[in-house]
N, CA, C and O atoms as a GROMACS GRO file, in nm:
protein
  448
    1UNK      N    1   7.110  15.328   8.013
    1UNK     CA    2   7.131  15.292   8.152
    1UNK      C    3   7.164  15.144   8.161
    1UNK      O    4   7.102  15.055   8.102
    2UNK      N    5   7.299  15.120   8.260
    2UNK     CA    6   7.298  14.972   8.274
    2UNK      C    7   7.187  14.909   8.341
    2UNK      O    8   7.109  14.949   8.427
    3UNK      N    9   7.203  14.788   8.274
    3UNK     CA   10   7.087  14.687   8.365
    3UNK      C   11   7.162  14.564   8.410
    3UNK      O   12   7.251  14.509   8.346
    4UNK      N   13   7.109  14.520   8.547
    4UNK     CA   14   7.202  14.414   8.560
    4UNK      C   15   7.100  14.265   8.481
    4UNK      O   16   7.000  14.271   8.409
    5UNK      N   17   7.177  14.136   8.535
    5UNK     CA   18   7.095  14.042   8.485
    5UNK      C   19   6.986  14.020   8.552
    5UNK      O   20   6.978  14.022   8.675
    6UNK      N   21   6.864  13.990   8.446
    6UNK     CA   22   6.737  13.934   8.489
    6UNK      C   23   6.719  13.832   8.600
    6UNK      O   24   6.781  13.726   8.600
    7UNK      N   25   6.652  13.860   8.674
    7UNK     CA   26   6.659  13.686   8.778
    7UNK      C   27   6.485  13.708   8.817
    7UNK      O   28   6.426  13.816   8.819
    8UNK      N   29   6.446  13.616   8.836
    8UNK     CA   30   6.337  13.565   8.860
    8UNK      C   31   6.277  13.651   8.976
    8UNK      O   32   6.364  13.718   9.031
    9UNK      N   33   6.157  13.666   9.026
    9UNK     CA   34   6.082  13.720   9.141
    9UNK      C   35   5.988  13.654   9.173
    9UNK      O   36   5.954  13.553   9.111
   10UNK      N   37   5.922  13.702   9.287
   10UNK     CA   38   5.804  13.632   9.344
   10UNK      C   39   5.768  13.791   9.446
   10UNK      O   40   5.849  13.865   9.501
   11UNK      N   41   5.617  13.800   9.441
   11UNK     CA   42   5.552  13.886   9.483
   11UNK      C   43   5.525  13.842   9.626
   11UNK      O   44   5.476  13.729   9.636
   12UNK      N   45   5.546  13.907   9.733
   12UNK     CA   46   5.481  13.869   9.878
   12UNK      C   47   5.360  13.826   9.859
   12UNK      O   48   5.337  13.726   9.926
   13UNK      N   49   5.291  13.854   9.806
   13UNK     CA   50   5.157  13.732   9.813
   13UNK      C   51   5.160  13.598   9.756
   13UNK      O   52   5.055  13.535   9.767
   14UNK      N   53   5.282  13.525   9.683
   14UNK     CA   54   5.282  13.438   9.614
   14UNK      C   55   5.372  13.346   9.730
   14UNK      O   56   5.354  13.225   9.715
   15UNK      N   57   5.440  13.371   9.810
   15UNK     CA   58   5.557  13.326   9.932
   15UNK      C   59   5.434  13.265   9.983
   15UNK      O   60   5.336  13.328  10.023
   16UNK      N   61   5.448  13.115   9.978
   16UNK     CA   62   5.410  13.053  10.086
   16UNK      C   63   5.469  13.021  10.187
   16UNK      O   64   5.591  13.034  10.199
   17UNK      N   65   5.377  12.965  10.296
   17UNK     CA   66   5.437  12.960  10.470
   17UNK      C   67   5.575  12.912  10.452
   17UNK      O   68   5.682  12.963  10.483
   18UNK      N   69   5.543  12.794  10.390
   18UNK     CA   70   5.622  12.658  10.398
   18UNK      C   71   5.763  12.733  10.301
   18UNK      O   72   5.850  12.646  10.296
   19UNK      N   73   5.800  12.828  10.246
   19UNK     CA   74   5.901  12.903  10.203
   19UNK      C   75   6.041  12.931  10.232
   19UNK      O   76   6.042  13.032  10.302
   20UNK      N   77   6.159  12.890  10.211
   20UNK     CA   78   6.270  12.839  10.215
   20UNK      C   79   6.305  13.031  10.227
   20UNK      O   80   6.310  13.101  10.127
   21UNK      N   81   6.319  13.068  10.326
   21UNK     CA   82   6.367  13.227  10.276
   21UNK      C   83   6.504  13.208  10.334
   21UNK      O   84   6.538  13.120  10.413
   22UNK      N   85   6.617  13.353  10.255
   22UNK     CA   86   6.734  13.323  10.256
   22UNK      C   87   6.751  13.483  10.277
   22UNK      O   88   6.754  13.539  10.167
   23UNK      N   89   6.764  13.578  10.392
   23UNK     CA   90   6.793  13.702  10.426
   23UNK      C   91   6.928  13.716  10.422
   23UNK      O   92   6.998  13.651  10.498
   24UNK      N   93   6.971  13.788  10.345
   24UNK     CA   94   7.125  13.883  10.289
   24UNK      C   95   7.152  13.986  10.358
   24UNK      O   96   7.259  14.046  10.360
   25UNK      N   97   7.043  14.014  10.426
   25UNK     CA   98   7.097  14.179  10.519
   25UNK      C   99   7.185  14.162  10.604
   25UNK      O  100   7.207  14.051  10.652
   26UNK      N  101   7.268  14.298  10.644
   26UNK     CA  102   7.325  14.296  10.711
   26UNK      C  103   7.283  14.276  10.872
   26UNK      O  104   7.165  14.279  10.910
   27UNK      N  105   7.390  14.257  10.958
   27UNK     CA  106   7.383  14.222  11.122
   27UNK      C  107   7.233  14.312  11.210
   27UNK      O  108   7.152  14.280  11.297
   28UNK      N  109   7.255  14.410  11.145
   28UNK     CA  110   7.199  14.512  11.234
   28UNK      C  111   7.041  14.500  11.185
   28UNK      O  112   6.938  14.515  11.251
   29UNK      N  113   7.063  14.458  11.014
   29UNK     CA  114   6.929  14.523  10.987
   29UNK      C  115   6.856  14.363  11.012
   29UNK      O  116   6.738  14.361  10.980
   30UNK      N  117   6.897  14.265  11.051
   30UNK     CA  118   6.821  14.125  11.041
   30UNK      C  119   6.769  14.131  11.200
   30UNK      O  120   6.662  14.077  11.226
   31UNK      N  121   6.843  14.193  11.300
   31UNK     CA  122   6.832  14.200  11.445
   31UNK      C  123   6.692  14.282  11.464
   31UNK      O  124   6.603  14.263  11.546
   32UNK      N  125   6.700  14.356  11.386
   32UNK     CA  126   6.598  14.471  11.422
   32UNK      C  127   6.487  14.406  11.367
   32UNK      O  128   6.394  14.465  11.421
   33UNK      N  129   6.421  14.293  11.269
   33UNK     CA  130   6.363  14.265  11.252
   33UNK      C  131   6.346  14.121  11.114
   33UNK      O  132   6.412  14.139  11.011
   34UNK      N  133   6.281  14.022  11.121
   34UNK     CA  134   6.298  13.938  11.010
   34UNK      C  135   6.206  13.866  10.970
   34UNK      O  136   6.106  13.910  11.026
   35UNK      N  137   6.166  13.737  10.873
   35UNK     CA  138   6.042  13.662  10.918
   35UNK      C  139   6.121  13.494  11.008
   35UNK      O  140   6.217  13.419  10.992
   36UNK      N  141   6.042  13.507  11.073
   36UNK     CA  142   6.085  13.363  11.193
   36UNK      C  143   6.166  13.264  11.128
   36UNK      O  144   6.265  13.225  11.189
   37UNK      N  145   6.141  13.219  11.017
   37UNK     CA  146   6.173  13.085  10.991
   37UNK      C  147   6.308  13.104  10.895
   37UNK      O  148   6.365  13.001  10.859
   38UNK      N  149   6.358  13.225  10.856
   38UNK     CA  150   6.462  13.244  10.728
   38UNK      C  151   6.591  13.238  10.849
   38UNK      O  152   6.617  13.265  10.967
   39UNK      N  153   6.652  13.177  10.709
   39UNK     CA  154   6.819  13.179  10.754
   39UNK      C  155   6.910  13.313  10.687
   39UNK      O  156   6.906  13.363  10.575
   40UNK      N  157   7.001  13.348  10.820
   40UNK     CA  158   7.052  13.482  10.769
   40UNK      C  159   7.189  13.432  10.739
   40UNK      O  160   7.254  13.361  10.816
   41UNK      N  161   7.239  13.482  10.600
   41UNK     CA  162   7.354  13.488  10.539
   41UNK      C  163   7.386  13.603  10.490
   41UNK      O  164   7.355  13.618  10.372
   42UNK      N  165   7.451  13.713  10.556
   42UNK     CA  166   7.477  13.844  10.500
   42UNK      C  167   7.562  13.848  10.336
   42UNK      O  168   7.673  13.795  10.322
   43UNK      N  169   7.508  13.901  10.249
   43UNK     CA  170   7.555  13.921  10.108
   43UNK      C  171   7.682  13.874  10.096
   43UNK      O  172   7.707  13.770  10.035
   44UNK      N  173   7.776  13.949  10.155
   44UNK     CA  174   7.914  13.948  10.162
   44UNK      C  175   7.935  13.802  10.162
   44UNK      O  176   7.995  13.745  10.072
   45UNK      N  177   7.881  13.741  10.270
   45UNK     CA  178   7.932  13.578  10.326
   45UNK      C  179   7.898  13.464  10.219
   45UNK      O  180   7.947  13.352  10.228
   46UNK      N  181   7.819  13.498  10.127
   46UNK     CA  182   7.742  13.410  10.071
   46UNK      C  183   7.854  13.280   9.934
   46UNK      O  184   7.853  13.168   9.883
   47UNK      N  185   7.924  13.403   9.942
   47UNK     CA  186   8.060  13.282   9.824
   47UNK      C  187   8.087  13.179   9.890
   47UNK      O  188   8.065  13.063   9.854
   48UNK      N  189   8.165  13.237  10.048
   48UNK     CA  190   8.217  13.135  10.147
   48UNK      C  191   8.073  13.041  10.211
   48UNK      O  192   8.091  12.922  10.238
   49UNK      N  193   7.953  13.096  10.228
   49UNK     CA  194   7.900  12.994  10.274
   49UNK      C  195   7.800  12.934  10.210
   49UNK      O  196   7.711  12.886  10.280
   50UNK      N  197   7.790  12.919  10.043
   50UNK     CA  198   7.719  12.896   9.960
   50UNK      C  199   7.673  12.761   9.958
   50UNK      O  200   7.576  12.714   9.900
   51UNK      N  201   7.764  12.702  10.036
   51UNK     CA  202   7.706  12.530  10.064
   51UNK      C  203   7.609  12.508  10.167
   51UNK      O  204   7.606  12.391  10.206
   52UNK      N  205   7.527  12.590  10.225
   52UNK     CA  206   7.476  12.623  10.342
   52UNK      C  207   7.330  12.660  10.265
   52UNK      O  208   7.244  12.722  10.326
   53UNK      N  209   7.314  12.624  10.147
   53UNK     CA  210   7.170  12.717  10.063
   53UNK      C  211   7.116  12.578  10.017
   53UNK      O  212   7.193  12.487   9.988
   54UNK      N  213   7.004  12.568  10.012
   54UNK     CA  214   6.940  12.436   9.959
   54UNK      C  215   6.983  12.390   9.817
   54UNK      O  216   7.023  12.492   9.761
   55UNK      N  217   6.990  12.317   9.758
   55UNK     CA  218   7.005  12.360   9.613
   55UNK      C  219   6.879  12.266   9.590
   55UNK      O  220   6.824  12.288   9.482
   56UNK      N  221   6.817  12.158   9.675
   56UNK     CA  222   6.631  12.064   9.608
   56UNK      C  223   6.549  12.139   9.599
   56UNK      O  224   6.453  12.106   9.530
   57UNK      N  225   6.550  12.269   9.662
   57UNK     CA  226   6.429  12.306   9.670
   57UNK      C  227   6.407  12.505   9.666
   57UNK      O  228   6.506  12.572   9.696
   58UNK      N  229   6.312  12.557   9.639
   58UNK     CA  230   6.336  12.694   9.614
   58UNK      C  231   6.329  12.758   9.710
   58UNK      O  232   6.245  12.740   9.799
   59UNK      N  233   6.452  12.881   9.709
   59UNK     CA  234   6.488  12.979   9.824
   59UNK      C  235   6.428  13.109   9.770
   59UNK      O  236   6.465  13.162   9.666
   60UNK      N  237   6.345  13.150   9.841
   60UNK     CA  238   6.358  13.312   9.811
   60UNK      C  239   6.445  13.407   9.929
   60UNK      O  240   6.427  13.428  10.049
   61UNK      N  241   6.555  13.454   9.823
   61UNK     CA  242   6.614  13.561   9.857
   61UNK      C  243   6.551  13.697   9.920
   61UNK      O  244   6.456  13.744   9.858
   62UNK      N  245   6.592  13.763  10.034
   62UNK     CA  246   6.540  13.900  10.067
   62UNK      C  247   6.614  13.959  10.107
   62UNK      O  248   6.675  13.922  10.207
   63UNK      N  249   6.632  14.045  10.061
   63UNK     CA  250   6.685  14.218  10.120
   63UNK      C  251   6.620  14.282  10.205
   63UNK      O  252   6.533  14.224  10.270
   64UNK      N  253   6.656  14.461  10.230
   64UNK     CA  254   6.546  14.542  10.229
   64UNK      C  255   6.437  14.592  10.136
   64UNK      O  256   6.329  14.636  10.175
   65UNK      N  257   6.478  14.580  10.003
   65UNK     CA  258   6.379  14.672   9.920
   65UNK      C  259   6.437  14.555   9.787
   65UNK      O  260   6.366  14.568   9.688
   66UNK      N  261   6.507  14.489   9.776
   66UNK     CA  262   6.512  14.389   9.689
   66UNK      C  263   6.641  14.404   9.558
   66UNK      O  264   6.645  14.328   9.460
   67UNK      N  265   6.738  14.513   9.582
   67UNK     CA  266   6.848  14.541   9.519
   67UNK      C  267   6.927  14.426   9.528
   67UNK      O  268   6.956  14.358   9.430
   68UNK      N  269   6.973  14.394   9.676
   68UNK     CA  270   7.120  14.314   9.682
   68UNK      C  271   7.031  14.146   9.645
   68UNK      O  272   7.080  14.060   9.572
   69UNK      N  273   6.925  14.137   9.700
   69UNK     CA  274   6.922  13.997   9.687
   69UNK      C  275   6.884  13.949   9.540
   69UNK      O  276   6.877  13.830   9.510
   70UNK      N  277   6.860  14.054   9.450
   70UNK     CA  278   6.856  14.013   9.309
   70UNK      C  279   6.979  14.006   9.249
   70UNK      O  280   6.996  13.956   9.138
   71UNK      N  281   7.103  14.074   9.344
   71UNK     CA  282   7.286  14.046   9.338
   71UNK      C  283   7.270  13.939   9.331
   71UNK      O  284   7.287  13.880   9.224
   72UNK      N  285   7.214  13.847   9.497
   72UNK     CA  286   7.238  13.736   9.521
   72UNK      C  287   7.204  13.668   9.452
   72UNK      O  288   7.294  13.604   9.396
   73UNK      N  289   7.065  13.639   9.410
   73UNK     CA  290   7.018  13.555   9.317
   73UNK      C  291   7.099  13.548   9.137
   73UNK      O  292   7.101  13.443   9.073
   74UNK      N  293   7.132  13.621   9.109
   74UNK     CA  294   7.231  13.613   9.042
   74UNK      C  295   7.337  13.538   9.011
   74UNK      O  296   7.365  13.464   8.917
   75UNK      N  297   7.401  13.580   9.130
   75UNK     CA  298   7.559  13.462   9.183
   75UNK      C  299   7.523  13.367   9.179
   75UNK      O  300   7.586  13.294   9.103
   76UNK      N  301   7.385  13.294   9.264
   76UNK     CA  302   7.358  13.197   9.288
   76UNK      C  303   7.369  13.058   9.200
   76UNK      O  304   7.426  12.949   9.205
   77UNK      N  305   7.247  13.158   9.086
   77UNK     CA  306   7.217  13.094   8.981
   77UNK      C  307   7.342  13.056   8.872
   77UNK      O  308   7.333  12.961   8.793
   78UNK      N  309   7.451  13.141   8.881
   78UNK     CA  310   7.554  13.169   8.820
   78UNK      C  311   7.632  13.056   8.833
   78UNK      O  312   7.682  12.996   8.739
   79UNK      N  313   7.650  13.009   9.017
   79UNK     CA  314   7.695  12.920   9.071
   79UNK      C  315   7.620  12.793   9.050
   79UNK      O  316   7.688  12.699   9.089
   80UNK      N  317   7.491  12.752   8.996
   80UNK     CA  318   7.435  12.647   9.007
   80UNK      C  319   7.288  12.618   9.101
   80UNK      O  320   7.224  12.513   9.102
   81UNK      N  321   7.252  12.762   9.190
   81UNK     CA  322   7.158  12.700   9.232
   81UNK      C  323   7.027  12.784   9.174
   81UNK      O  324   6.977  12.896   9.184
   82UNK      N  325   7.007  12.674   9.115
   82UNK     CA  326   6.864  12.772   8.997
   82UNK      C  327   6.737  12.770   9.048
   82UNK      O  328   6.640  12.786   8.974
   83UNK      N  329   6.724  12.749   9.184
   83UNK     CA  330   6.599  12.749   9.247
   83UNK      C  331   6.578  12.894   9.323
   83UNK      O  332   6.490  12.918   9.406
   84UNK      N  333   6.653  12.961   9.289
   84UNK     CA  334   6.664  13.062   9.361
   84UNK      C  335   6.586  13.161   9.324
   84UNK      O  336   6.600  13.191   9.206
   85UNK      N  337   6.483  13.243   9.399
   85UNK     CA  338   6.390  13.351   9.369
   85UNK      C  339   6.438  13.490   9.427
   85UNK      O  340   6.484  13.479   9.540
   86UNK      N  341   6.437  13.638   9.367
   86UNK     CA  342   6.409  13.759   9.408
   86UNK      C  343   6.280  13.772   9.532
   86UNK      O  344   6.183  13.742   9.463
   87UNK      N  345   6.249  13.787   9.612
   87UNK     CA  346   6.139  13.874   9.664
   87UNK      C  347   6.133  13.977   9.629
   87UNK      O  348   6.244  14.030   9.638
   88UNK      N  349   6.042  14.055   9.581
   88UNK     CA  350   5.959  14.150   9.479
   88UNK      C  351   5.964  14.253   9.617
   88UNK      O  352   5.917  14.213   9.724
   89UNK      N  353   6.016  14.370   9.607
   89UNK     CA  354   5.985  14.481   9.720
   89UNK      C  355   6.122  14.443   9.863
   89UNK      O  356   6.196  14.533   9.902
   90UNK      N  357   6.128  14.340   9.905
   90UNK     CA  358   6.172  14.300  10.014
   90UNK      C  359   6.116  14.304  10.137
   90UNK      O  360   5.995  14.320  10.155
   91UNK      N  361   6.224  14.288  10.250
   91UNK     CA  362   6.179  14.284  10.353
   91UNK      C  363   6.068  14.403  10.394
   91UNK      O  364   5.981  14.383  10.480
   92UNK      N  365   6.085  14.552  10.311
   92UNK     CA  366   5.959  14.664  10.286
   92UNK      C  367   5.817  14.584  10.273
   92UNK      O  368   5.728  14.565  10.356
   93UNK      N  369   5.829  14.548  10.145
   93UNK     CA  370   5.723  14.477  10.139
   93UNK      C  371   5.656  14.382  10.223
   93UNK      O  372   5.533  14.378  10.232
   94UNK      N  373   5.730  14.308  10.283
   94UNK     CA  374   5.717  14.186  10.390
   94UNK      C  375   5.610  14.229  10.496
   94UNK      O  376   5.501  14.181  10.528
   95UNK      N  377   5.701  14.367  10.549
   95UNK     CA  378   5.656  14.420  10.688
   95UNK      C  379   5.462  14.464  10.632
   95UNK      O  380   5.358  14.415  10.674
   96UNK      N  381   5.486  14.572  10.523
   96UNK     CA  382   5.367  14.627  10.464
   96UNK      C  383   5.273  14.499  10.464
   96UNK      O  384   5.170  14.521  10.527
   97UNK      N  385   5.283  14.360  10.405
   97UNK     CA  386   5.162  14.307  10.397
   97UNK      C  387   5.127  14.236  10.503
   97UNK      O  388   5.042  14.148  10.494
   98UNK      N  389   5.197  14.268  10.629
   98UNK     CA  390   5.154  14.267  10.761
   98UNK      C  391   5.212  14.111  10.789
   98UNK      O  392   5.146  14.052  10.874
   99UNK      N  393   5.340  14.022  10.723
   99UNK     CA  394   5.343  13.895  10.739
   99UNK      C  395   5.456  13.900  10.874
   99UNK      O  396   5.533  13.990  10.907
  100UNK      N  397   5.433  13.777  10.930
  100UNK     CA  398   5.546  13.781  11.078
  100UNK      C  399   5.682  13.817  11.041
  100UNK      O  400   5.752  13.776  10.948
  101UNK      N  401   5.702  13.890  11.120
  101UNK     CA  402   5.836  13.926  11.191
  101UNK      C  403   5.854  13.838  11.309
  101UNK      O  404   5.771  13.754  11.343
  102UNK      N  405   5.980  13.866  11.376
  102UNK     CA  406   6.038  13.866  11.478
  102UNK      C  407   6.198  13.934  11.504
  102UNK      O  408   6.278  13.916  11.412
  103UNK      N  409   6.245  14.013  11.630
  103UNK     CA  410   6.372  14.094  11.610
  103UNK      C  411   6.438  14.011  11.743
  103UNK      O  412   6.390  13.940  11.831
  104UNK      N  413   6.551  14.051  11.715
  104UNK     CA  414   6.649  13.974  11.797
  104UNK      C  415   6.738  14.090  11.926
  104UNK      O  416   6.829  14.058  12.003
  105UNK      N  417   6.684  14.202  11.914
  105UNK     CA  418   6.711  14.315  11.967
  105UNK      C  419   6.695  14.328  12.070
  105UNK      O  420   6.782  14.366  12.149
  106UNK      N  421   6.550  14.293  12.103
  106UNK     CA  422   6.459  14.321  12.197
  106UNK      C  423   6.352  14.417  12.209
  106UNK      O  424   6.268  14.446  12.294
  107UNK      N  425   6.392  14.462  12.080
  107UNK     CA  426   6.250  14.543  12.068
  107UNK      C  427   6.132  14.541  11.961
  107UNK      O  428   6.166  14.458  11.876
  108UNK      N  429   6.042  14.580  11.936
  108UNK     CA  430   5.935  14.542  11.863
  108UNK      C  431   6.017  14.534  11.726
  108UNK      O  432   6.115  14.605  11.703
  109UNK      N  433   5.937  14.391  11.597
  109UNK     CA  434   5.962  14.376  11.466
  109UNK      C  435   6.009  14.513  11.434
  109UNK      O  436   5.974  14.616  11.492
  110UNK      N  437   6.087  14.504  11.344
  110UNK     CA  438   6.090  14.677  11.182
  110UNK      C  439   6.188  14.659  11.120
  110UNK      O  440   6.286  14.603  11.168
  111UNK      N  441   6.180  14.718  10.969
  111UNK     CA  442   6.246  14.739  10.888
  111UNK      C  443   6.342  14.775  10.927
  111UNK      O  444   6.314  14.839  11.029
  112UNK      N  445   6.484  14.777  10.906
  112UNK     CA  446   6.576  14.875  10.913
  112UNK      C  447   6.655  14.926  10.821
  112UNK      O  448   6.734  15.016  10.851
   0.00000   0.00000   0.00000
């Protein structure tokens, strides 16, 4: 079975407050729910807006379940920014260990 490349993780309990997060989801699924303080750059956008990512300090990447943003972290690192972390589970995980949300929808936090 292929494997892609290794990239680094971090477990939702290890994300501190103060945490540079970098959400890859798409439009719909960041609306419906996210944590407050992350900046959204959908996967796709991330070549063109790669100057827009910290490179001093460490980002953890999130998905839904943690596929695309271990893409991202990938590229990233590929590109130069080696501070870059997987979130372990994703935004799944996020919601499960009960950490803030907020949705842009108008209706209550959730996964999508």
């Amino acid at each position: 079975m292929f494997r892609g490349p290794s990239v680094p993780t971090v477990s939702i309990t290890d994300v501190t407050e103060d945490a540079f997060i970098l959400d890859v989801r798409e439009d719909d699924e960041w609306a419906a729910g996210h944590a407050p303080e992350a900046m959204h750059v959908p996967m796709m956008q991330i070549p063109a807006r790669i100057d827009e990512i910290p490179a001093d300090r460490d980002v953890v990447v999130v998905c839904r379940v943690g596929g695309r943003s271990a893409q991202v972290v990938a590229f990233l690192q590929q590109n130069g920014l080696e501070r870059t972390i997987n979130l372990d589970g994703g935004m799944a995980h996020w919601a499960a260990a009960g950490r803030p949300m907020v949705s842009e929808d108008g209706g209550a936090p959730r996964v999508a």
